[in-house]
DSSP file (Angstrom, degrees, kcal/mol; ACC not computed):
  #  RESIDUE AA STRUCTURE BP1 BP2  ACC     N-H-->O    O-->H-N    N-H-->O    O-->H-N    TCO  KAPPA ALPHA  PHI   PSI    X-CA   Y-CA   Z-CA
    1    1 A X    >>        0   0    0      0, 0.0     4,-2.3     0, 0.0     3,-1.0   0.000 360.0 360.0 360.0 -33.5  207.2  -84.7  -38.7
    2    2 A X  H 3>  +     0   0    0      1,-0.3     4,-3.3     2,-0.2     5,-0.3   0.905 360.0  50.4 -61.0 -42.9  204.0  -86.4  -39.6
    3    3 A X  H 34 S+     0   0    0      2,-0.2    -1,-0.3     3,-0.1     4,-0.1   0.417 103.4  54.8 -89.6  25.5  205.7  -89.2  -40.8
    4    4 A X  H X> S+     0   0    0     -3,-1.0     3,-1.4     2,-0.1     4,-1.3   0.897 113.9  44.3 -74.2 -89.3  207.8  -89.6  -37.7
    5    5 A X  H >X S+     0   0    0     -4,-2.3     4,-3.2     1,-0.2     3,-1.1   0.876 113.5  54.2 -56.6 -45.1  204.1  -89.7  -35.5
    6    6 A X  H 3X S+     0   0    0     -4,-3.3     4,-3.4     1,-0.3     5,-0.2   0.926 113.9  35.9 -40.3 -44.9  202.7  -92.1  -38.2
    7    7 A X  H <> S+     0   0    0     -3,-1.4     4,-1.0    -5,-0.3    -1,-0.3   0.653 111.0  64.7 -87.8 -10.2  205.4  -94.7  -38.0
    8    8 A X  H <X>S+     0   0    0     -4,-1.3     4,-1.2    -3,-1.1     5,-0.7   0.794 111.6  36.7 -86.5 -47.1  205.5  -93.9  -34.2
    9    9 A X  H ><5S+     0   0    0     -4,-3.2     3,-2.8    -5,-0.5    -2,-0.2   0.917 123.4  42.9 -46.9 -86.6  201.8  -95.4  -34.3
   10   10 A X  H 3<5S+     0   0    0     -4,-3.4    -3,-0.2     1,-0.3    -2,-0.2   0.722 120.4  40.3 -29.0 -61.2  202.9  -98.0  -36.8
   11   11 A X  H 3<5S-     0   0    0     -4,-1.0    -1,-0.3    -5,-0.2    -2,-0.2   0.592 104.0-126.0 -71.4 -36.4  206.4  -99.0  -35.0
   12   12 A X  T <<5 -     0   0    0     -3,-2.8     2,-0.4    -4,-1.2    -3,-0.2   0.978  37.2-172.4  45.1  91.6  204.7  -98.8  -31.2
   13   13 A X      < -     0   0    0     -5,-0.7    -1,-0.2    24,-0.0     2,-0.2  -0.805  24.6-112.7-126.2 122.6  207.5  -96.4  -30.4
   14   14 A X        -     0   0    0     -2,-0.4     2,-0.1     1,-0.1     5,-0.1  -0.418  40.2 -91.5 -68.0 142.6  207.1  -95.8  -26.3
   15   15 A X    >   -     0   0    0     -2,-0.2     3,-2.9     1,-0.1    -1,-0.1  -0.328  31.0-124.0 -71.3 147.9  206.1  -92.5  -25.4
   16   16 A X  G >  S+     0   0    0      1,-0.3     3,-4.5     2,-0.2    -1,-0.1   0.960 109.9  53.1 -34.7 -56.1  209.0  -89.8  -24.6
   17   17 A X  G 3  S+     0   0    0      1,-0.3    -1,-0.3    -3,-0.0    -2,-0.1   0.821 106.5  48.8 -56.4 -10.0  207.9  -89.0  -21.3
   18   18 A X  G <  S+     0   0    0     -3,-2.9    -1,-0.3     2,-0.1    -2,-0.2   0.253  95.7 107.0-108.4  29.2  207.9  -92.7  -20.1
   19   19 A X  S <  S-     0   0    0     -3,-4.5     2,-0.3    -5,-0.1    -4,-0.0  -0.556  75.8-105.8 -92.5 169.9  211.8  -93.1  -21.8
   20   20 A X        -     0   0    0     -2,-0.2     2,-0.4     0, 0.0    -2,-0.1  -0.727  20.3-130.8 -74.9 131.1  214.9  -93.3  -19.6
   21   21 A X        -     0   0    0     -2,-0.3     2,-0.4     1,-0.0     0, 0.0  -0.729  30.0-144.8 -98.3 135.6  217.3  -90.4  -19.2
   22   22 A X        -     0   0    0     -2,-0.4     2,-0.1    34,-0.1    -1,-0.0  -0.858  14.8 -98.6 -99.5 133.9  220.7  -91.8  -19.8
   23   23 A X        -     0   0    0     -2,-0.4     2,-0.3     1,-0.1    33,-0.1  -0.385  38.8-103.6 -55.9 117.0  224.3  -90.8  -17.9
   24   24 A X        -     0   0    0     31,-0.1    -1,-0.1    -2,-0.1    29,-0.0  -0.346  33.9-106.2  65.1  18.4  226.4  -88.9  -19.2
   25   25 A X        -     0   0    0     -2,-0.3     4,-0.1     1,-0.1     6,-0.1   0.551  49.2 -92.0 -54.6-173.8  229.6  -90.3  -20.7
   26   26 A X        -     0   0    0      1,-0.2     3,-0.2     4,-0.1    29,-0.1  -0.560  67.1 -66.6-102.1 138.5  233.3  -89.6  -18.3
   27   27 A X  S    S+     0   0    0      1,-0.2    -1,-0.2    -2,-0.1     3,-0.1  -0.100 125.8  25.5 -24.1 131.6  235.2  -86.4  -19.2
   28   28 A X  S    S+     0   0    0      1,-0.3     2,-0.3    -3,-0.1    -1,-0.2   0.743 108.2 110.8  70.5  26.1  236.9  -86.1  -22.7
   29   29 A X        -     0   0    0     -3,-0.2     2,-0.3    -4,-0.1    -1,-0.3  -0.926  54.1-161.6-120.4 148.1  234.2  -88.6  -23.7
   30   30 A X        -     0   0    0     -2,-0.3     2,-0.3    23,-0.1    23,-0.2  -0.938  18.7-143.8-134.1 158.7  230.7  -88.5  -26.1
   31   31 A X  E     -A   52   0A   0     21,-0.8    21,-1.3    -2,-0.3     2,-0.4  -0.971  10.7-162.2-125.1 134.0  228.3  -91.0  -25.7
   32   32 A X  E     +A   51   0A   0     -2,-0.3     2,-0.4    19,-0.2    19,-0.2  -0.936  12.5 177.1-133.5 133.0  226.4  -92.3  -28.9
   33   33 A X  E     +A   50   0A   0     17,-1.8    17,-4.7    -2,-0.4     2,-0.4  -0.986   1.2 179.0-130.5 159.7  223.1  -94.3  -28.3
   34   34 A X  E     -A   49   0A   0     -2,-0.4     2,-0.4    15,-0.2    15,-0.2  -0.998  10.6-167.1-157.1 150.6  221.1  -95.4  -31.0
   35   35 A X  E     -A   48   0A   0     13,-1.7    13,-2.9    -2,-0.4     2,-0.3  -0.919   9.3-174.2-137.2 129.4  217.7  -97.5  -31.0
   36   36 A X  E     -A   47   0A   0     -2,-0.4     2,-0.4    11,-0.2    11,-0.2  -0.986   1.6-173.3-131.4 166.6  216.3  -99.2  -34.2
   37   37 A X  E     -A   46   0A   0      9,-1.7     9,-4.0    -2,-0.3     2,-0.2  -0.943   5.0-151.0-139.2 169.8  212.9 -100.9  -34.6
   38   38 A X  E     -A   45   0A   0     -2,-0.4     2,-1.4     7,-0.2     7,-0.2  -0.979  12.0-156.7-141.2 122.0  211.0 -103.1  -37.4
   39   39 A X  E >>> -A   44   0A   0      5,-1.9     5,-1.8    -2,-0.2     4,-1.1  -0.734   2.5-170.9-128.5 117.8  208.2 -103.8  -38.5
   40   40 A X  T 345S+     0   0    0     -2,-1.4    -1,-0.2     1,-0.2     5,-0.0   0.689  85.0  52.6 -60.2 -28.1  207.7 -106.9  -40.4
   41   41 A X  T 345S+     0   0    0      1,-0.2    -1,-0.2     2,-0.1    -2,-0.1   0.373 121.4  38.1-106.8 -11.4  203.8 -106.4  -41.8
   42   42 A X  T <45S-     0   0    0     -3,-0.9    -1,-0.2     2,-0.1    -2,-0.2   0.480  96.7-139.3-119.1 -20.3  204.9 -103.0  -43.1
   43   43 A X  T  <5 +     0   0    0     -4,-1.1     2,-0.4     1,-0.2    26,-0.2   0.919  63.9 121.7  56.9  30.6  208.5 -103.7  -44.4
   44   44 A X  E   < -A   39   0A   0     -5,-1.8    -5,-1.9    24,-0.1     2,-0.4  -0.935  43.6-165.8-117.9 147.6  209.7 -100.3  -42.9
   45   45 A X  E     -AB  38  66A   0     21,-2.2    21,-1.3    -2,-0.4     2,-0.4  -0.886   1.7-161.0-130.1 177.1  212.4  -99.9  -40.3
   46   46 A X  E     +AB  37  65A   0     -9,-4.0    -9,-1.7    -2,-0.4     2,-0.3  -1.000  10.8 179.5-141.2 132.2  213.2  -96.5  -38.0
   47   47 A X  E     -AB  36  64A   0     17,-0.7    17,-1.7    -2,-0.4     2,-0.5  -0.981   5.1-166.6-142.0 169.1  216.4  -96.2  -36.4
   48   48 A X  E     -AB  35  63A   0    -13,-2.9   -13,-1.7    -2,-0.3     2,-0.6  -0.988   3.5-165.7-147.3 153.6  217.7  -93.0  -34.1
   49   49 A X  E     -A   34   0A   0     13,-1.6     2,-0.5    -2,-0.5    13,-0.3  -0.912   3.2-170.3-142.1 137.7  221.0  -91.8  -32.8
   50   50 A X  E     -A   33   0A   0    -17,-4.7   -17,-1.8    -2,-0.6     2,-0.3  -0.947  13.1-151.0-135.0 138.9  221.9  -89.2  -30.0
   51   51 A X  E     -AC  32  60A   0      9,-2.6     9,-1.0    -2,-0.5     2,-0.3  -0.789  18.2-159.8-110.1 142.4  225.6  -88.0  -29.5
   52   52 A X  E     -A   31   0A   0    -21,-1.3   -21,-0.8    -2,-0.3     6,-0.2  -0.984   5.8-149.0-148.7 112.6  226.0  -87.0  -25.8
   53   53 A X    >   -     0   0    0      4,-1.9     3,-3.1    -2,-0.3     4,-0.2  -0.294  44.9 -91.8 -86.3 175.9  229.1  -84.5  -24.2
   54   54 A X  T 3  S+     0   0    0      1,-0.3    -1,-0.1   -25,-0.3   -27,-0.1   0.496 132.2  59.2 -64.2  -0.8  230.4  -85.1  -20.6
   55   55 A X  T 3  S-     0   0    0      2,-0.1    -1,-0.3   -29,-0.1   -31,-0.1   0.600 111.5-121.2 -89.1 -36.5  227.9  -82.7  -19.9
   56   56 A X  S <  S+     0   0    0     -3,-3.1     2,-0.4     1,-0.3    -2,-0.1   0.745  71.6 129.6  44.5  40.0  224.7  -84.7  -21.2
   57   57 A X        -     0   0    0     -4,-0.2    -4,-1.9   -33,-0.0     2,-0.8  -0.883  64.8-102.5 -99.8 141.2  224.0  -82.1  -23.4
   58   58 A X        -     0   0    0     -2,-0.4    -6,-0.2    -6,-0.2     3,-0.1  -0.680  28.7-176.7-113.5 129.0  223.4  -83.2  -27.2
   59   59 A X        -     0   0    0     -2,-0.8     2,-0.3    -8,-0.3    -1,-0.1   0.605  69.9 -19.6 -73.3 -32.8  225.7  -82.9  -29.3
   60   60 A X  B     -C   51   0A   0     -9,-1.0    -9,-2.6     2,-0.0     2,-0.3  -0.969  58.7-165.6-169.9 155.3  224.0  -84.0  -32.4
   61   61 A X        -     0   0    0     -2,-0.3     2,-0.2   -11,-0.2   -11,-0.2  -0.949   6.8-166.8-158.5 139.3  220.6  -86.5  -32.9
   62   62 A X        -     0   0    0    -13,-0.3   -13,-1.6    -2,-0.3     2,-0.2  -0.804   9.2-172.8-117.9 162.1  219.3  -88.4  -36.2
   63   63 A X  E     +B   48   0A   0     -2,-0.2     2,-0.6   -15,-0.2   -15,-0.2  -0.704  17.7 168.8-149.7  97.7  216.2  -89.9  -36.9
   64   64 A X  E     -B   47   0A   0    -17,-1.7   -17,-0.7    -2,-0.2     2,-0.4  -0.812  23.5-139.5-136.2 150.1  215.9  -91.9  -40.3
   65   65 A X  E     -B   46   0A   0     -2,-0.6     2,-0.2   -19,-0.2   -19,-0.2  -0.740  20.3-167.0-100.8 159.6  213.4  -94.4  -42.1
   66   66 A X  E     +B   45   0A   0    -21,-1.3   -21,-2.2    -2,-0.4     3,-0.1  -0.853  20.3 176.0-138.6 157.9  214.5  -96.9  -43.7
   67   67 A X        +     0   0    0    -23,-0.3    -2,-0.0    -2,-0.2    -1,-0.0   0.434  69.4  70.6-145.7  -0.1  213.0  -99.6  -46.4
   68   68 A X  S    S+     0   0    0    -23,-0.0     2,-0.3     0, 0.0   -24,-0.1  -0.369  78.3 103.6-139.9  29.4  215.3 -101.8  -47.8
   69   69 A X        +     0   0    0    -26,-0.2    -3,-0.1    -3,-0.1     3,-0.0  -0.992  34.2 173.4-144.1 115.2  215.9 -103.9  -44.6
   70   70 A X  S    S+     0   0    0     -2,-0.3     2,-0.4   -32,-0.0     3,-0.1   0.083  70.2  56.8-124.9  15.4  214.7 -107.3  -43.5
   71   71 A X     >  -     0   0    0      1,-0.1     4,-1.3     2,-0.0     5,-0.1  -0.995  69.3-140.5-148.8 135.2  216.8 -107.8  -39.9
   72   72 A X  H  > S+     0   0    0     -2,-0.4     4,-2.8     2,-0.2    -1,-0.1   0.698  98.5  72.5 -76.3 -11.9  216.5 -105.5  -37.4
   73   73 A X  H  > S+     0   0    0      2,-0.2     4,-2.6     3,-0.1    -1,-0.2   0.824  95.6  47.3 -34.5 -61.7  220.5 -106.3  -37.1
   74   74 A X  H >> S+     0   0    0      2,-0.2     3,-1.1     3,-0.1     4,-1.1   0.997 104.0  58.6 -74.1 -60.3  221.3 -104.7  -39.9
   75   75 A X  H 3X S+     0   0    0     -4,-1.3     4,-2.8     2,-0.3    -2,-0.2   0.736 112.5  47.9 -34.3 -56.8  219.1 -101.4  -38.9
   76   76 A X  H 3X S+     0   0    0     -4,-2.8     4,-2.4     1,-0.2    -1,-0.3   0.884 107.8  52.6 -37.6 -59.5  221.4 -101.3  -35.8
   77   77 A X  H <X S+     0   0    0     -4,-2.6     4,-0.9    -3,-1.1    -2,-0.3   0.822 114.3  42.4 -62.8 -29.2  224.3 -101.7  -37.8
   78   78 A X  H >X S+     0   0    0     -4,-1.1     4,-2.0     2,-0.2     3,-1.4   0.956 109.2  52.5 -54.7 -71.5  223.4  -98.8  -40.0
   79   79 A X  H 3X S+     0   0    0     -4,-2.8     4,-2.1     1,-0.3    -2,-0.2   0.951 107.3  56.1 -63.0 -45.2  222.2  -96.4  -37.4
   80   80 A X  H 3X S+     0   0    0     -4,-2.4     4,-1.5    -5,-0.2    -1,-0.3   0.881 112.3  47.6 -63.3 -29.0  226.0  -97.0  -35.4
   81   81 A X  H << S+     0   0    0     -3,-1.4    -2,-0.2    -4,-0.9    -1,-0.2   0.966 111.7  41.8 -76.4 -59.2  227.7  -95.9  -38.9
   82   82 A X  H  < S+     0   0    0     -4,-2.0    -2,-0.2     1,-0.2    -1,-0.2   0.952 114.6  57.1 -58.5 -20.0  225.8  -92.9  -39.7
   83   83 A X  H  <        0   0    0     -4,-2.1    -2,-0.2    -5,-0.4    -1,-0.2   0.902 360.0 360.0 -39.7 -61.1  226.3  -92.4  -35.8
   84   84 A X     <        0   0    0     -4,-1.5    -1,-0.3    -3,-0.1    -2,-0.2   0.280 360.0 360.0 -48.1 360.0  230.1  -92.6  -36.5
C-alpha cells in the first residue's frame, strides 16, 4: 500500500473523492474501465482496471506498476489484456 500512495504522489494521481462514478453497464453486460499513467523523469508507469456488473457493483479491480515501458500506449494496452 505504501507504494501505491508513493507513486500516487510521484504519478499526481487525483484524489478518490474528487473521481467520477461511472454507469453501470446494460443487463447481461460487465463494464471494464482501466486508467494508466506515466511518468517520464521516473521511468515507472501505473495502470488500474475495475470490472463492473449491471448492478455497478465490482466484480473484480487491479492495480499494477510497471517498469519496462516507455509509451503510455502501451500501459493502456497492457492494463486492457490483464483486464481481459
Amino acid at each position: 500500500m505504501q507504494e501505491y500512495r508513493d507513486l500516487t504522489l510521484i504519478l499526481k494521481h487525483p484524489n478518490p473523492s474528487a473521481m467520477v462514478r461511472l454507469p453501470p453497464p446494460p443487463p447481461s453486460w460487465v463494464k471494464m474501465n482501466v486508467d494508466a499513467s506515466y511518468s517520464i523523469s521516473n521511468q515507472k508507469a501505473a495502470s488500474s482496471i475495475i470490472i463492473q456488473d449491471k448492478m455497478g457493483q465490482i466484480m473484480g479491480s487491479c492495480f499494477r506498476i510497471h517498469n519496462l515501458f516507455s509509451s503510455i500506449f502501451m500501459v493502456e494496452v497492457v492494463a486492457v489484456l490483464h483486464g481481459l
